[in-house]
N, C-alpha and C positions, 0 to 999 in steps of 0.2 A: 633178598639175601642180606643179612646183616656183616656176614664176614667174606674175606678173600674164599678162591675157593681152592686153593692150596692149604688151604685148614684141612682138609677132606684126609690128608698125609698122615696127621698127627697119629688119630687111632691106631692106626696101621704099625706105626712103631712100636705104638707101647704094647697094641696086639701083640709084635714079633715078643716081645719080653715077657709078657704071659704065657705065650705058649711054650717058652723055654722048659717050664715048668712041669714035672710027669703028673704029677697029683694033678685029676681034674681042679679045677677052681672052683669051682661049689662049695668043694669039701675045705680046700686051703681060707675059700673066702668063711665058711661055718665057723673054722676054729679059730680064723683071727678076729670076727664080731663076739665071742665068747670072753676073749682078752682081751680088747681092743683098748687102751689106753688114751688114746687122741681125742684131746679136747674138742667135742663138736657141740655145735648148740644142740644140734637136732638129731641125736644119736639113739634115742629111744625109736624114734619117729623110723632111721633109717634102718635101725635091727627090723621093725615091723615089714619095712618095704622089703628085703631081702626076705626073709620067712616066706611072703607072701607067694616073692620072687625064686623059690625054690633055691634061694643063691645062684642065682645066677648073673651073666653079665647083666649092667646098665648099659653099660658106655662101649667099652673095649672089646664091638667086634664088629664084623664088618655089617652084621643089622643096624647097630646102632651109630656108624660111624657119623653120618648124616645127624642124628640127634645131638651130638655131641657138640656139634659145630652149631646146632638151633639153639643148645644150653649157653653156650659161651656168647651167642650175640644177644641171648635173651639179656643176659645179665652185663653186656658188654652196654648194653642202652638203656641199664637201670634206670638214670639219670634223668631222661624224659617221661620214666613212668615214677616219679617222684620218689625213687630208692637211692638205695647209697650202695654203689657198686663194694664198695670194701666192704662190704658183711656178707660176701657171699666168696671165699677163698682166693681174692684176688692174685695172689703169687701163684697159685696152682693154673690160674689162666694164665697166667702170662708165662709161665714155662711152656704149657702145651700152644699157644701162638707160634712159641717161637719153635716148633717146631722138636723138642729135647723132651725126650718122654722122661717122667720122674723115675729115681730111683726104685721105688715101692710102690709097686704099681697096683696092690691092695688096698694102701694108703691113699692112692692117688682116685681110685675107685670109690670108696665111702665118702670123700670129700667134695668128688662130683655131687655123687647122691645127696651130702649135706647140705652142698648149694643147691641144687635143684629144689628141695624142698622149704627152706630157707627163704627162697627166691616166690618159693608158688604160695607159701604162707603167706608172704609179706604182701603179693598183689593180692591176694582174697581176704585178708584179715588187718591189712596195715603193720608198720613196721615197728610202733610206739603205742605203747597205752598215756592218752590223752591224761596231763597231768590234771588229779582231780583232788579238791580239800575236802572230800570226803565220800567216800566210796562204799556205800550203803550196800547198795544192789550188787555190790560184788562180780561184775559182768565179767566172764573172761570169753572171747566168740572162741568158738569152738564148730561150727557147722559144717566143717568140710572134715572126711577123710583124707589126709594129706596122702599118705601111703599110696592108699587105695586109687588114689587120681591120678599121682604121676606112674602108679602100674597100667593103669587103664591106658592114658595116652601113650606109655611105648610100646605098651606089648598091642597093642592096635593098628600100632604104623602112623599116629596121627597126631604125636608131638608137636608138628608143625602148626596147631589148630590150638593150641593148649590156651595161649593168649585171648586170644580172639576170642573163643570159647567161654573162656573162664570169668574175666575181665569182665565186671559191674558195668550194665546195661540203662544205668537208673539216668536220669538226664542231669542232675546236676552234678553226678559223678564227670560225665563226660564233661560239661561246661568247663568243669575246672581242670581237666584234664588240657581238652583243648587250649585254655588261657594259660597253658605251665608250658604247652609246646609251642605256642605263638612268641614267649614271652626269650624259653630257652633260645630260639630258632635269632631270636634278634640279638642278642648277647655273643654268640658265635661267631658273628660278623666278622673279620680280621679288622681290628683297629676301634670293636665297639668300644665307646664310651658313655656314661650318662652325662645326657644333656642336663645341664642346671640353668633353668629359667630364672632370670634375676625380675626384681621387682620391680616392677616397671608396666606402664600400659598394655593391655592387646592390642596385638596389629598386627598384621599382615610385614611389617617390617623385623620384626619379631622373632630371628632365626632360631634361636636355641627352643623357643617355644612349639614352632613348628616340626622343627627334629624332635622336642620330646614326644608331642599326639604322634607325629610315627613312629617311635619306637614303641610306644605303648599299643600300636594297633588299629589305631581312630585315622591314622592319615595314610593312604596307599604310597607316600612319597614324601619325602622332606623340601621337596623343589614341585612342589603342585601349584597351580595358580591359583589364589583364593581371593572372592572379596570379603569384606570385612564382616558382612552379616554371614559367610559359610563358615568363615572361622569362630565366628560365635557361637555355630550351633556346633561346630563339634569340640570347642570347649565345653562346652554343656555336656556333651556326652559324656566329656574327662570328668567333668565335678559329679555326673549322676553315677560312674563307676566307684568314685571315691567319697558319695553321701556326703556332699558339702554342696552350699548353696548353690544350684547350677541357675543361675544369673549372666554367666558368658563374661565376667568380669575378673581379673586376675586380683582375687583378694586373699588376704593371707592364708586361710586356709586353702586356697586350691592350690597357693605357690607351694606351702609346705608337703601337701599332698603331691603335686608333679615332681617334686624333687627325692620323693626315697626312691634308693639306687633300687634296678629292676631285680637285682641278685635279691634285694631284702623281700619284693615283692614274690619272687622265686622262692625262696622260706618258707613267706607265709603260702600258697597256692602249697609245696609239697607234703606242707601240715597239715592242710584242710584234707586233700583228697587221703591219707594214709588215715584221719582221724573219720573220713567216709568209710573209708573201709572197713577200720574197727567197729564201727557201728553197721556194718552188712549183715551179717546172723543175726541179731536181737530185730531189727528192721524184716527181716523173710519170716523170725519164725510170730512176733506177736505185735501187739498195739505198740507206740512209744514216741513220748514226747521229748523233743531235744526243745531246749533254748541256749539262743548262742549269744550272750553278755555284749560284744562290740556291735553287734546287729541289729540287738535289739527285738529280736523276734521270737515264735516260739510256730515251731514244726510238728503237727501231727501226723503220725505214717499207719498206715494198719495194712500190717502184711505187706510194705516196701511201697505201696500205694498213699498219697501224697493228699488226706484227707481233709485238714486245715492248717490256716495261716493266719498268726494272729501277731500284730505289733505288743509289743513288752514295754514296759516302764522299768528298769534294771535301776541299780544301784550308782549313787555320783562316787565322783573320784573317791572325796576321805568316809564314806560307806559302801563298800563294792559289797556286789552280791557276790558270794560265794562260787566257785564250781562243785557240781556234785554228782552223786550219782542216787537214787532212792525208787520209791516206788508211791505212787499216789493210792493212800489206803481210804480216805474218807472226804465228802463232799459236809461242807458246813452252808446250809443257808441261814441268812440273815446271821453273820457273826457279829460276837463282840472285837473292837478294837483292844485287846492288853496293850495297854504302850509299855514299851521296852524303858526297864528302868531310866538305861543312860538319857531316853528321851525326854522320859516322863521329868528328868530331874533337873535337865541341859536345857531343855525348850521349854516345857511346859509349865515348870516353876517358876519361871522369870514371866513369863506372863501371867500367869495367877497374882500373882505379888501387886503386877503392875496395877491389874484389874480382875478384882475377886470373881465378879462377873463372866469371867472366860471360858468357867467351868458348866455352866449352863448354856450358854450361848454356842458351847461346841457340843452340846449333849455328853458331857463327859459323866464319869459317876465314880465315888470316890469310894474302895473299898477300904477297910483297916486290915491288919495282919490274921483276923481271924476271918477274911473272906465276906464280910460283913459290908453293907452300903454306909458310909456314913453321912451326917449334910454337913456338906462343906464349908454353908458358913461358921460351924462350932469347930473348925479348924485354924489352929493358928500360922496360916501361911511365912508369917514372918521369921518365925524360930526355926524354919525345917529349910534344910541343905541337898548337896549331895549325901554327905557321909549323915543326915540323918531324916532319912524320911520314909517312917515306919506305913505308907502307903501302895496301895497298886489303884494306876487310875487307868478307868476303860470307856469305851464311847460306847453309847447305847445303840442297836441297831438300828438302820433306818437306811435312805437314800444317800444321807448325809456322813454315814459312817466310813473313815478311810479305805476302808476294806470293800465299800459298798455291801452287792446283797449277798456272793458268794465267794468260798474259801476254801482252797482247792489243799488236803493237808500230805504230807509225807514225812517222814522222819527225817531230821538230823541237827547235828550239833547247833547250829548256828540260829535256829528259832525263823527259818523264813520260809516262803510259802508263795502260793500263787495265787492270785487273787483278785475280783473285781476295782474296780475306784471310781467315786463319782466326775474325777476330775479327767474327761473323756477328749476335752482340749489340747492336752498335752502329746497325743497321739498326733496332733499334725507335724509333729516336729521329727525332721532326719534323726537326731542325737536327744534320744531315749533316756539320759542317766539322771536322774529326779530321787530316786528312792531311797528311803535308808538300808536296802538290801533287798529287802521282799521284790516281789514280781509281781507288777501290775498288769494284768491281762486287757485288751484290747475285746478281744472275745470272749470275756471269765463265762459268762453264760452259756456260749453256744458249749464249749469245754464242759464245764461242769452235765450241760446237757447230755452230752455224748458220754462223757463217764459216768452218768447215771440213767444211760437209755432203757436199762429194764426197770426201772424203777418209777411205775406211773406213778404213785400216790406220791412221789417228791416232785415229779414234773409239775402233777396238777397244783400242787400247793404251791410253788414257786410263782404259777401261772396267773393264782384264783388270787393272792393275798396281794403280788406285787409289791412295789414299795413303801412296807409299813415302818411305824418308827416304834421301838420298843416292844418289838417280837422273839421271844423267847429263841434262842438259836438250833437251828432244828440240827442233827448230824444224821448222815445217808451214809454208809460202806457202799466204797467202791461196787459196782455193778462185776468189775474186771481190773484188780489192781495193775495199775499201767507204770511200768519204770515211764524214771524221768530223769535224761541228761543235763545239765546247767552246765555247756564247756566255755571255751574264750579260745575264740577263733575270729581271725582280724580279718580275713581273707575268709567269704560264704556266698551262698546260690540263695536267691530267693526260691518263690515257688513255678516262677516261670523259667527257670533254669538259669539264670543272669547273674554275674560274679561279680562281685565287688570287694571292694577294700573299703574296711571301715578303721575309725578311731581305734588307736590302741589307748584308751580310757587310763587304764590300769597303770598303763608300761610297764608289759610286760611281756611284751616281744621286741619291740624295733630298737628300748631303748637298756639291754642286756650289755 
C-alpha cells in the first residue's frame, strides 16, 4: 500500500456530493466536457477516455474508490520513478488526503483523469523531449493508446497491476532505475549529507572517503573493516562507475568525480531513464541507432533487442559533435575526405606553407572552384588565407584516409556523419573526444555491413578490393533507412546493463 488506509474515506464524501445531484452524471459529466474550460494538458486525451467510458464515473464511487487511492500513491512516489510529482494536479491530492472533498466535483473528476493519464504517459513515453540541435526525424512516440489503457485497467478491476504491467522491461531501463532508487533511498536518511573527500592519500584512515563508497552503494557500511588492498578494489569500482582511471589511487579526477553531490547524480539518472522512455516506441516498432556524446558509444537496437555495441570517437570540447535526430540514407565505401573549410584553412594551410610536401605525403588532392584536380605545386601557398582561398582539399581513398573505408551518410545541418578511421588506437582510451565533430566508429564495418545486408554485390566488393588507395567512392542506399539518435546524457547503461557516470565534456549539465 502506498497510502494510509483511511484514504479509502475520501471517495465516499465526494461520492455523498454527487449524488446530491438528480441529473444522472453521465449526462451533467457530457455537457460539462462539451464546455469545459479548465486548463488541462491532457484534455483531448480525457474527452476520448469519457466517450469511450460512456461518461461515466473514474474515481467517485464505491467500484473505484480503491483506485483512487492506487492513483494518488501512484503519483504520491513519482519521485522514485524519476517524475515530478507537481505535473500531475498536486493541490487536488492534497485536498482529497486531507480528507475535504472539492467543491466541484466534475472539476475534481477530469482532473483525476488528467493526472492519471498524464502520469501513465509520462512512465511509458518519458516526461521531456530530449533536448536535440536538430531534429530531422521528427520522432514524436506515440505507441500507446493512453485512453484506451487506463479504460482497460479499471473497468477490468486491475488498476493495481497498471505499473508493474506497463513499466519497460528492457534491462538497462531497470539498471538505471534501480541506481535512481539506491541512490534516492540514501539521501532520505535524516541528517544525510554529502561526504566531501579532501585531497589526500587512500587509506583506510580515510573517513569521509569511506562514508562516500557507501553512500554511493560500493560499501555495505561506513564503519566496515578494510585492509588497504579491499579498499583499492573498491575504489576501482568508484573510478570504473565514473570512466576514470581505475588505478585504486585518489587522483584528481576520481576526487572530482566522488564529490558531485548525489542530488546532481539524481538529475542526471532521472534524465537518462525519462530519455529511455522517450525512445520506447521507435525502439519496439523498427531498427535504430542511438549514440550518446559523454559515453562515447553508439547502440544498435532492432525491435528493443540489443544487437551491437560499438566505442565512438565523438567531438573535443572547442568541436562538439552535435545532438540530433536523422535517418541513415546511404552507405559510401571507400570515401573521399572534403576537409571542412575551417580545417582545411586553420590546420592545413599552416602546414603546407611550412612543407609543400604535406599535400602528398597525406594523399591529399587539391581541387579549384570549378571542381577540377589541380597540382599543387603551381599553387601559390603563400598568397592564400582564411579570407582567401579559392580551394577545396580532399584525401584520396585508401586505408590511410581519415574517414577510412566506410561512411555511414544522414542529413543535417552541421555536415557530420559516422564513419570508419584508420586511427583504431584511440579506442583504448575511457575518454573518447578526438574529433572535429564527426563520429568515429569503432565497428564502422560490422554497421555499414548490417545496413547493407541485402546488399550482396556491396558486401562482396567491400570484401574482394579491401584496402585500396584511390578507388573511386562507391554509394549503396540504405538496405532499410534506420533513424539515428546523437543525445548527451551524462549518466548511461552499457550493453551489459551497467550505469555509469561520465564526463559532462560540453558542460552542459552539472555546470548550469
Amino acid at each position: 500500500m502506498f497510502l494510509r488506509s483511511k484514504s479509502f474515506l475520501a471517495p465516499l464524501f465526494i461520492l455523498g456530493s454527487l449524488n446530491s445531484f438528480a441529473q444522472p452524471f453521465s449526462e451533467r459529466l457530457k455537457q460539462y466536457l462539451s464546455s469545459v474550460s479548465t486548463p488541462l494538458p491532457y484534455l483531448e486525451e480525457v474527452k476520448e477516455f469519457y466517450t469511450r467510458n460512456n461518461y461515466n464515473y473514474s474515481w467517485f464511487s464505491k467500484q473505484h474508490a480503491a483506485d483512487l487511492v492506487l492513483l494518488a500513491g501512484y503519483i504520491d512516489n513519482s519521485d522514485i520513478l524519476g517524475l515530478r510529482k507537481d505535473d500531475y494536479h498536486p493541490a487536488l491530492f492534497k485536498t482529497y488526503m486531507a480528507l475535504q472533498p472539492p467543491g466541484d466535483s466534475l472539476s475534481a473528476e477530469l482532473q483525476f483523469t488528467d493526472a492519471a493519464i498524464h502520469w501513465l504517459h509520462d512512465i511509458l513515453m518519458g516526461n521531456a523531449t530530449p533536448a536535440l540541435g536538430y531534429n530531422g526525424f521528427t520522432y514524436e512516440p506515440a505507441c500507446h493508446d493512453l485512453p484506451l489503457l487506463l479504460n482497460t485497467y479499471l473497468n477490468s478491476g486491475r488498476f493495481s497491476m497498471l505499473l508493474t504491467e506497463q513499466e519497460s522491461k528492457l534491462t538497462e531501463y531497470l539498471a538505471v532505475k534501480s541506481k535512481l532508487v539506491a541512490f534516492q533511498k540514501t539521501v532520505s536518511i535524516n541528517g544525510f549529507k554529502d561526504a566531501v573527500v579532501p585531497a589526500s592519500k587512500r587509506g583506510i584512515t580515510n573517513k569521509p572517503l569511506l562514508t562516500r563508497l557507501y553512500q554511493l552503494g560500493i560499501l555495505t557500511s561506513d564503519t566496515i573493516t578494510l585492509t588497504e588492498k579491499m579498499l583499492a578494489s573498491k575504489l576501482k569500482e568508484a573510478q570504473k562507475m565514473f570512466n576514470v582511471l581505475n588505478d585504486g589511487e585518489l587522483r584528481s579526477t576520481t576526487l572530482q568525480a566522488l564529490n558531485v553531490p548525489l542530488q546532481t547524480r539524481i538529475a542526471e539518472l532521472k534524465n537518462t531513464l525519462n530519455t529511455m522512455r522517450w525512445l520506447n516506441c521507435i525502439k519496439k516498432e523498427q531498427h535504430v541507432v542511438i549514440v550518446n556524446i559523454p559515453s562515447a558509444n553508439l547502440l544498435l537496437y532492432e525491435h528493443e533487442k540489443l544487437v551491437m555495441e560499438s566505442g565512438v570517437i565523438v567531438g573535443k570540447r572547442s568541436t562538439p559533435t552535435p545532438t540530433l535526430s536523422s535517418t541513415i540514407t546511404e552507405v559510401i565505401l571507400y570515401p573521399y575526405w572534403n576537409v571542412p573549410y575551417k580545417i582545411a584553412t586553420q590546420e592545413l594551410l599552416p602546414a603546407i606553407k611550412r612543407n609543400p610536401g604535406y599535400i602528398d605525403a597525406n594523399n591529399y588532392q587539391v581541387l579549384n572552384n570549378l571542381g577540377k584536380v589541380v597540382d599543387p605545386s603551381k599553387v601559390n601557398w603563400r598568397s592564400l588565407s582564411a579570407g582567401n582561398f579559392p580551394y577545396t582539399i580532399r584525401q584520396s581513398t585508401g586505408c590511410d584516409n581519415a574517414l577510412g573505408l566506410i561512411k555511414l551518410n544522414f542529413y543535417n545541418p552541421f555536415s557530420v556523419y559516422l564513419h570508419d578511421t584508420p586511427n583504431k588506437y584511440l579506442f583504448s582510451f575511457n575518454k573518447r573526444y578526438f574529433s572535429h565533430g564527426c563520429m568515429r566508429l569503432e565497428k564502422a564495418m560490422e554497421l555499414g555491413r548490417y545496413i547493407m545486408q541485402g546488399n550482396t554485390i556491396a558486401l562482396d566488393t567491400l570484401s574482394e578490393k579491401g584496402c585500396l588507395k584511390n578507388q573511386s567512392p562507391i554509394t549503396v542506399p540504405a538496405t532499410e533507412k534506420i533513424p539515428v539518435f546523437v543525445l548527451y546524457q551524462t549518466a548511461w547503461v552499457d550493453g551489459s546493463g551497467s550505469v555509469y557516470f561520465y564526463e559532462d565534456v560540453y558542460d552542459r549539465v552539472r555546470n548550469k
